[in-house]
C-alpha positions in Angstrom: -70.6 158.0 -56.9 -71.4 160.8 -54.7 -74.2 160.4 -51.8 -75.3 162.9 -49.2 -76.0 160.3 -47.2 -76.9 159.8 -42.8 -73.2 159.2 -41.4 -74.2 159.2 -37.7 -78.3 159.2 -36.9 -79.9 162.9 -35.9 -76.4 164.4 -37.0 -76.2 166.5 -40.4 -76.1 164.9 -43.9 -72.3 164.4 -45.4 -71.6 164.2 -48.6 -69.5 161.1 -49.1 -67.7 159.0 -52.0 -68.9 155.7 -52.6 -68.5 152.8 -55.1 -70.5 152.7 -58.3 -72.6 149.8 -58.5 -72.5 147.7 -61.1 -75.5 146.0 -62.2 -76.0 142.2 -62.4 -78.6 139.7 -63.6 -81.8 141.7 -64.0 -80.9 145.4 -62.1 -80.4 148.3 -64.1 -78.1 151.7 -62.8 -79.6 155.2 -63.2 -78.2 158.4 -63.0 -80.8 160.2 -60.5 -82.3 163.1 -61.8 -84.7 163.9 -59.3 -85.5 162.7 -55.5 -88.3 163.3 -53.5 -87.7 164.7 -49.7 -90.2 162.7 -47.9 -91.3 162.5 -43.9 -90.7 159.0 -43.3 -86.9 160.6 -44.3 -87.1 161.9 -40.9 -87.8 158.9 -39.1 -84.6 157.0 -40.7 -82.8 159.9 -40.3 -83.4 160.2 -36.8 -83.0 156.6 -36.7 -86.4 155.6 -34.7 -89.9 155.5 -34.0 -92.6 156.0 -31.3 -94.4 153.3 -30.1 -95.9 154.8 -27.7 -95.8 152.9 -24.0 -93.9 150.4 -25.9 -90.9 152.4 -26.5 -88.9 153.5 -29.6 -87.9 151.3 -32.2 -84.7 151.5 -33.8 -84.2 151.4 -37.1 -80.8 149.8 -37.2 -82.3 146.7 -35.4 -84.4 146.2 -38.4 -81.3 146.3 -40.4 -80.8 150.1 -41.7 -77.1 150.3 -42.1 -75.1 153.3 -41.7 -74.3 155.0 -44.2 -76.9 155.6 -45.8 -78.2 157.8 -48.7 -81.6 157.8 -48.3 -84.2 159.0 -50.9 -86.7 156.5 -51.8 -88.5 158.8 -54.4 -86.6 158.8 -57.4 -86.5 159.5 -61.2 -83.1 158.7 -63.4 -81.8 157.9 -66.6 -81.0 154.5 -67.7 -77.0 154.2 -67.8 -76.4 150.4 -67.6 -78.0 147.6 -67.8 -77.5 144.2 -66.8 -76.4 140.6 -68.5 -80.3 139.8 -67.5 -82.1 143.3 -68.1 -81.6 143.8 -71.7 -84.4 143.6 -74.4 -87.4 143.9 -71.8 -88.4 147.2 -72.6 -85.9 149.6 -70.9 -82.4 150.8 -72.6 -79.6 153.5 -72.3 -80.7 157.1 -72.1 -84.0 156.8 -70.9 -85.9 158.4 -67.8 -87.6 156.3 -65.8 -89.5 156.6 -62.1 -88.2 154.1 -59.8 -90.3 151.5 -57.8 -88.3 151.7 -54.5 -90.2 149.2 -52.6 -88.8 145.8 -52.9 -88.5 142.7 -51.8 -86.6 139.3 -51.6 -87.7 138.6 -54.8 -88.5 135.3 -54.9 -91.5 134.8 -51.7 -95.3 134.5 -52.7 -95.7 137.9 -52.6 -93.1 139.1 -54.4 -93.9 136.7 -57.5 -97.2 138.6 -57.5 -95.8 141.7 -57.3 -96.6 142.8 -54.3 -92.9 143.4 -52.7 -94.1 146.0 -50.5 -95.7 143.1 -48.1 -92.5 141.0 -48.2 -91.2 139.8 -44.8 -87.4 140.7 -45.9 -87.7 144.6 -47.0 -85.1 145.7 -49.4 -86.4 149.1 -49.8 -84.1 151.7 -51.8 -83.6 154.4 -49.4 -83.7 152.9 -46.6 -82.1 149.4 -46.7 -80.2 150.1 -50.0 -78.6 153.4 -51.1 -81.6 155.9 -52.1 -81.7 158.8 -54.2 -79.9 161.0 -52.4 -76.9 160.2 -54.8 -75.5 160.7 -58.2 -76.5 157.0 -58.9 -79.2 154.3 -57.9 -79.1 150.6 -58.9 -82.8 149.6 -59.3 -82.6 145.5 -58.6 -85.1 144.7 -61.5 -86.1 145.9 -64.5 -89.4 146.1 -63.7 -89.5 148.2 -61.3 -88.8 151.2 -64.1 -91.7 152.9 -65.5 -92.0 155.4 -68.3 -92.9 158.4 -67.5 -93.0 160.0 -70.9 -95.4 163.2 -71.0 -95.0 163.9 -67.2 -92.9 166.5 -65.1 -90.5 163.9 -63.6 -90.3 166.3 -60.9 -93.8 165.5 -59.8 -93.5 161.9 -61.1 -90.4 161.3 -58.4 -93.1 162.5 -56.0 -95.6 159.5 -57.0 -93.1 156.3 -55.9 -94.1 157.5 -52.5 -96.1 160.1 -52.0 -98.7 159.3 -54.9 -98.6 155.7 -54.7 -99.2 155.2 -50.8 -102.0 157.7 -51.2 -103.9 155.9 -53.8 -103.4 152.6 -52.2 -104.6 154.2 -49.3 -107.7 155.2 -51.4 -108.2 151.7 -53.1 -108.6 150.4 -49.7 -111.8 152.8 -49.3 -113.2 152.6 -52.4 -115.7 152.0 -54.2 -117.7 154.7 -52.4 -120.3 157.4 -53.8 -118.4 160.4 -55.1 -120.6 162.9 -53.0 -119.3 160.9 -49.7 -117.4 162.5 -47.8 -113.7 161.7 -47.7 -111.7 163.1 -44.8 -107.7 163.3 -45.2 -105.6 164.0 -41.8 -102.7 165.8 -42.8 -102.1 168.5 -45.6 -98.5 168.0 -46.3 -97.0 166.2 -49.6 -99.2 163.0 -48.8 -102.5 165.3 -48.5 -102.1 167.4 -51.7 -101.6 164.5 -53.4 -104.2 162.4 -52.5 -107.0 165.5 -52.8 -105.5 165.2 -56.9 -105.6 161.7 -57.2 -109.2 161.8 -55.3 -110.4 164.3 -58.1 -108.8 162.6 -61.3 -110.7 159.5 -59.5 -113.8 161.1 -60.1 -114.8 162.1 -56.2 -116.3 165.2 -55.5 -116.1 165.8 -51.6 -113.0 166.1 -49.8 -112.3 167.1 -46.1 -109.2 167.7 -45.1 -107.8 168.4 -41.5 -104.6 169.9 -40.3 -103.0 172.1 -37.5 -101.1 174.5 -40.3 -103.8 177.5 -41.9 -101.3 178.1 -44.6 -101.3 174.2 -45.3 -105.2 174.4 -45.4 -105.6 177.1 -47.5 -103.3 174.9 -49.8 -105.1 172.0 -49.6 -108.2 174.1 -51.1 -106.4 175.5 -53.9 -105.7 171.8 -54.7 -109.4 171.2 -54.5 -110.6 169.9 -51.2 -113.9 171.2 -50.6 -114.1 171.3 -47.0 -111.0 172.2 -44.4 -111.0 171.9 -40.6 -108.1 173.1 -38.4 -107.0 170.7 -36.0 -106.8 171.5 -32.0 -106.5 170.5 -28.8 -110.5 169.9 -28.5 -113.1 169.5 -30.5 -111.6 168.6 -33.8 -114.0 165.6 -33.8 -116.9 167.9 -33.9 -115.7 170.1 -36.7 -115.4 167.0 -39.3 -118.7 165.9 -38.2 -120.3 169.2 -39.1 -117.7 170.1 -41.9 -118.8 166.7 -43.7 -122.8 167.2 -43.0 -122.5 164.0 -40.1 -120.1 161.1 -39.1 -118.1 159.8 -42.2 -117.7 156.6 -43.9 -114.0 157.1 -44.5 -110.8 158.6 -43.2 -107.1 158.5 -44.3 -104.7 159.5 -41.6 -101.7 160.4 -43.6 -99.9 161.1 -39.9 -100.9 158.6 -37.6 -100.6 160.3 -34.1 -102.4 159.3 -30.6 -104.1 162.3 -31.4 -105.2 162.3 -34.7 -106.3 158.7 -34.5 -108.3 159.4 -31.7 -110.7 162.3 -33.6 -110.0 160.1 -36.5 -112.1 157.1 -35.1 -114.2 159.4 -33.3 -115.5 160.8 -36.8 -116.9 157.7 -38.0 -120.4 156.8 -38.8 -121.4 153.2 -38.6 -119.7 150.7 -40.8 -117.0 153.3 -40.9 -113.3 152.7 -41.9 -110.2 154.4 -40.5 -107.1 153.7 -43.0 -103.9 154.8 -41.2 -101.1 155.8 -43.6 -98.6 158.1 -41.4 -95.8 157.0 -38.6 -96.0 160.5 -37.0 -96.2 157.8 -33.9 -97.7 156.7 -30.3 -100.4 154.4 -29.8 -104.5 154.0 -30.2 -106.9 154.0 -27.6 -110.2 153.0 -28.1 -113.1 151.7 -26.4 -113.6 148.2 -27.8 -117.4 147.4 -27.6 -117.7 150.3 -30.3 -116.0 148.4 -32.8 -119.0 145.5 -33.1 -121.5 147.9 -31.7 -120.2 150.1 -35.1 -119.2 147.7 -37.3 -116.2 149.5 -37.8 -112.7 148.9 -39.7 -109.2 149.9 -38.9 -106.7 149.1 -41.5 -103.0 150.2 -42.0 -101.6 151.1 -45.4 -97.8 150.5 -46.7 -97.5 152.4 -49.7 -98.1 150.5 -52.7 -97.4 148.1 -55.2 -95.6 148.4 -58.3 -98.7 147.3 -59.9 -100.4 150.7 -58.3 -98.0 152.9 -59.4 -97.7 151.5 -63.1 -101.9 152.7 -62.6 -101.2 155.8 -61.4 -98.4 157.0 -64.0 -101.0 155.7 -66.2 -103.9 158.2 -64.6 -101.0 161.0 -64.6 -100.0 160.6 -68.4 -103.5 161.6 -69.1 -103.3 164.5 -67.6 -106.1 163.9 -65.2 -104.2 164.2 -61.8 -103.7 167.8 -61.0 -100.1 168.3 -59.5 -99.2 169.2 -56.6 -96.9 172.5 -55.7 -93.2 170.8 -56.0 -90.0 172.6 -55.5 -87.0 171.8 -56.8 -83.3 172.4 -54.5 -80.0 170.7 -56.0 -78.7 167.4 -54.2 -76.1 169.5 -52.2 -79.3 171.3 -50.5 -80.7 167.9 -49.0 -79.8 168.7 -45.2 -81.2 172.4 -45.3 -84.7 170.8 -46.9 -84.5 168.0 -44.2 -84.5 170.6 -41.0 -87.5 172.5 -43.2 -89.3 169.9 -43.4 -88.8 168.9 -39.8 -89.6 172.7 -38.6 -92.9 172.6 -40.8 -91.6 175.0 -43.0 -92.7 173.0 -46.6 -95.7 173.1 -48.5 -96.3 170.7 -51.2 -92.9 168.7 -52.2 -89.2 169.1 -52.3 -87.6 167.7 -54.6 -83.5 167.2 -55.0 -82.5 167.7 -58.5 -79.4 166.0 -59.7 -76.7 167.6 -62.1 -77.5 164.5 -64.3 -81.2 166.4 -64.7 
């Protein structure tokens, strides 16, 4: 198979030859139609985060091999299927979204289906080949859902994109539809969640970021409030925005400084759920959090059991999309300097010559 894959972190994509898997026991081989450019790309692409005053942490020590084709957003069609995979519901020739985020397999949370909290990652795009390739070997049936009625464009877009947002959500509901939820961040992640918000049922939607033109997006989508982010005083302009301090924030990018007016913003018996690895560290002054009753909680993308609910919510036709463009697999360098230069709105996605 053919992969544009990360030869040598920070340098430019190469388009390599590698071997075709070949599906065993229960895994499945797709051709990829279509693969999501996401921003945690970046961070495996550059090959580390920021931990703030603890330092950088490299992705190879937590076992990312080189090379890699990355792409963990991913819609193909069914072209093998193994000794174990046959008769449960998937065969030749059909189009399925991928659940990228797996597991061991066999812990306590993976038999519950939870392999997004499993201690040994396996995670397509980052610790297995991705979808920036011809082919993808999905290493369990189950993990491919129909997505029969939907753009598979925009459904590549909801293995990470949609399903970390609505996770993110879950863990913030139930909450009365005229409360204010504030979003940090109006790229892929943001547009998304405002349409999931919305097919959810919730009317008010803040959203904060430092772009105008990814504002003004973000309020096509249907956010009913937008603040630009700066320097000072960002706190403030939520707080008035959203008619006082808020019950709720998701920070899809997870800076010093965006925590820090995130926490800022909340009300009493507030909750901060931090999505994004944008990177640095929190500081906050710790008698607030009794004082405030306050929560902080991270969010790893999903389940596979969120994003069967959320393909659901899409085949109704109640999520509205998001702007998505489409650039052929050879493109996947150019869109990854784009979106590292701010230059995307919406979604990229990399279309496959199997599409």
């Amino acid at each position: 198979m053919r992969a544009w894959a990360v030869v040598e972190t920070g340098k430019p994509l190469q388009e390599i030859e590698l071997p075709t898997p070949e599906p065993k026991g229960t895994e499945v081989l797709l051709e990829v139609t279509h693969a999501g450019v996401c921003h945690s790309d970046l961070h495996i692409w550059e090959g580390e985060y920021d931990l703030g005053s603890r330092g950088k942490m490299r992705l190879t020590d937590r076992g990312v091999v080189l090379p890699l084709a990355m792409g963990h957003e991913i819609v193909g069609r069914v072209v093998k299927l193994g000794p174990d995979a046959h008769n449960q519901g998937t065969k030749v020739g059909d189009l399925r979204v991928v659940y990228p985020w797996v597991g061991c397999g066999k812990c306590a949370v993976c038999q519950k289906d939870e392999e997004n909290m499993c201690l040994t990652p396996r995670s397509l795009g980052v610790y297995q080949n991705g979808g920036y390739a011809t082919h993808v070997l999905a290493t369990h049936v189950k993990h491919l859902i129909d997505i029969e009625g939907v753009d598979p464009a925009l459904a590549a877009t909801y293995a990470c994109s949609g399903v970390t947002v609505y996770s993110a959500i879950n863990k913030l509901m139930p909450m009365d539809p005229q409360e204010p939820v504030v979003l940090v961040g109006a790229g892929g992640l943001g547009l998304n969640a405002i349409a999931i918000l919305k097919a959810l049922g919730h009317k008010r939607i803040c959203i904060v970021d430092v772009d105008q033109k990814k504002l003004d997006a973000a309020k096509e989508q249907g956010a009913t409030d937008v603040v630009l982010a700066t320097a000072e005083g960002t706190t403030q302009r939520i707080v008035e925005a959203c008619g006082g301090p808020v019950a709720g924030v998701i920070d899809l990018v997870n800076g010093t400084q965006t925590s820090r007016f995130a926490f800022d913003a909340l009300r009493k018996g507030g909750k901060l759920v931090q999505v994004g690895l944008f990177g640095g560290e929190m500081n906050i002054p710790l008698p607030l959090m009794p004082i405030r009753a306050l929560t902080i909680q991270g969010s790893y993308v999903g389940n596979v059991k969120e994003l069967q609910a959320l393909i659901d919510i899409a085949k109704k036709g109640q999520i509205p999309p998001i702007p998505v463009e489409k650039q052929p697999h050879k493109n996947a360098d150019a869109v990854l300097n784009r979106l590292k230069n701010g230059q995307i709105t919406g979604r990229v996605v990399l279309v496959g010559e199997a599409a």
